[in-house]
Structure formats: structure tokens, C-alpha cells
C-alpha positions as a printed NumPy array, in Angstrom:
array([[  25.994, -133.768,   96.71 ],
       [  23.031, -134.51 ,   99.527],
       [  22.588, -132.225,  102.033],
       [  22.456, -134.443,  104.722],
       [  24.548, -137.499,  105.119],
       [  23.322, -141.156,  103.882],
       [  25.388, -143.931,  105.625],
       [  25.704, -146.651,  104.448],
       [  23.487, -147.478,  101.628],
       [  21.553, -150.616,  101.798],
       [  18.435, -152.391,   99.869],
       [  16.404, -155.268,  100.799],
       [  16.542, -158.729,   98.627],
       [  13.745, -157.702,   96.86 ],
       [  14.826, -154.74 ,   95.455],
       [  18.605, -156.342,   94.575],
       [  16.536, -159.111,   92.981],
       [  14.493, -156.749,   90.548],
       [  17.8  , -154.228,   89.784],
       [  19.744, -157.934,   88.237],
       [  16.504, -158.539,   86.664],
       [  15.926, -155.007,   85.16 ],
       [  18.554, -152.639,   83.903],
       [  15.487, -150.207,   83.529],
       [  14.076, -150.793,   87.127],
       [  17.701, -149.821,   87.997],
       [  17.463, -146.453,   85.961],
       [  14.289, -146.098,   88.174],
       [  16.271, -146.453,   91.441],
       [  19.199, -144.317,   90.262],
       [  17.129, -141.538,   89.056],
       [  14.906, -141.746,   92.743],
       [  18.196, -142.022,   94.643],
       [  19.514, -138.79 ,   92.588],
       [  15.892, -136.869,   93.538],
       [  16.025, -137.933,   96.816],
       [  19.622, -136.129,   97.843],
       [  18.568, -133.215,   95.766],
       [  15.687, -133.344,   98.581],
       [  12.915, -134.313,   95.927],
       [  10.728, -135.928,   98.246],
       [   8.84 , -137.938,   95.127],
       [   5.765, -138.773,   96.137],
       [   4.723, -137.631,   99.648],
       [   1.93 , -135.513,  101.008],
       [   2.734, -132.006,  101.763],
       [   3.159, -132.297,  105.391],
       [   5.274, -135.226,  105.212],
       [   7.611, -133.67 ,  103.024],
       [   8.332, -130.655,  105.058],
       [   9.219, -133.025,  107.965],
       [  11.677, -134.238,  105.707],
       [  12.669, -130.832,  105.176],
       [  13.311, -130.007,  108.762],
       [  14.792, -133.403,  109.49 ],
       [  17.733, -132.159,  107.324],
       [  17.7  , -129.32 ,  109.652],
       [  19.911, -129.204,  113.161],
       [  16.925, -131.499,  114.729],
       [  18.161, -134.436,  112.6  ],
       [  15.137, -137.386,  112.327],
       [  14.101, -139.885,  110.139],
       [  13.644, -138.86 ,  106.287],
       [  11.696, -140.672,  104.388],
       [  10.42 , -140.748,  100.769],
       [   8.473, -142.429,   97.728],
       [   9.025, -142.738,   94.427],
       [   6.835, -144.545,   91.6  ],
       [   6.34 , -145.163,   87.86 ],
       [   3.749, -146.478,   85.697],
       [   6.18 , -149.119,   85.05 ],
       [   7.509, -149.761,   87.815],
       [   6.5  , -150.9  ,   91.44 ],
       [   6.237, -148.207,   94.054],
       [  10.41 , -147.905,   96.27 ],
       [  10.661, -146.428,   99.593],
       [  13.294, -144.79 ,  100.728],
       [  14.187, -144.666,  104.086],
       [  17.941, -143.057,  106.092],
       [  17.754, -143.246,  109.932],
       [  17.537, -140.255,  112.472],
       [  21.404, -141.042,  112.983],
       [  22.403, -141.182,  109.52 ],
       [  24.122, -144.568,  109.708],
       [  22.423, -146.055,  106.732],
       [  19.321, -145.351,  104.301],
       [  17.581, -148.17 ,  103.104],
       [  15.872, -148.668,   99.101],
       [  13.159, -150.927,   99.84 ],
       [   9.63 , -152.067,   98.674],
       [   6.699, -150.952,  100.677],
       [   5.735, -154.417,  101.348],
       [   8.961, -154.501,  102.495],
       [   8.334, -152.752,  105.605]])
């Protein structure tokens, strides 16, 4: 279970398009999804990471993270300081 609340989960068309296209780009997001509410920042400097850290906290913000593969393109994912949705997107996305 997360330790902070996600909302409601959303992805842009990009990333819906690639997950029908490739059952293994959707292990990708599943297993990024799972490290990200077990607070596995993926790929993110140190200081960025423990602002996600305290954004769990009582001083709720913005929490964001990346994750990326060899094969696969680079996902962001993003949940909102009020925890009404988190977002799987591309970078380019953005």
C-alpha cells in the first residue's frame, strides 16, 4: 500500500498508446508504478528525491519521479500537491 494517497490515476495518449502496443512496456509501467508507492523514487537526483520524501510528510506537495530502461523510453510520474490524481506520462509529454 502507498504511503500517501494517489487519486485518480491517469496517463497521457501516449503512454495508453505504447501499453496496447507493448505488453512488456506495460510490465515497465507496472513495475515503476509498484516502486513509486513503495517511495522508490527511480531515477532522481538526491535532492529531488528527499523532497519527495518530505512531500509525503504533513507539508503535502507535489511528488514526482522517473523511471527508465534500456528498452524502454524514459515515464514520468507525476501526483499533485492535493492528491487528486497522479499522472504516467512521457517527458515530452510535459
Amino acid at each position: 500500500m502507498a504511503q500517501f494517497e494517489l487519486g485518480q490515476l491517469v496517463m497521457t495518449r501516449g503512454v495508453a498508446d505504447r501499453l496496447e502496443e507493448s505488453a512488456d512496456f506495460a510490465k515497465h509501467v507496472m513495475r515503476s508504478l509498484q516502486r513509486y508507492t513503495a517511495c522508490d523514487w527511480g531515477e532522481m537526483l538526491k535532492g529531488d528525491a528527499a523532497m519527495n520524501d518530505s512531500a509525503i510528510g504533513p507539508d503535502a506537495d507535489r511528488i514526482f519521479a522517473a523511471y527508465e530502461s534500456q528498452e524502454h523510453p524514459k515515464i514520468w510520474i507525476i501526483t499533485e500537491a492535493d492528491r487528486s490524481y497522479t499522472t504516467i506520462l512521457f517527458p515530452s509529454e510535459y
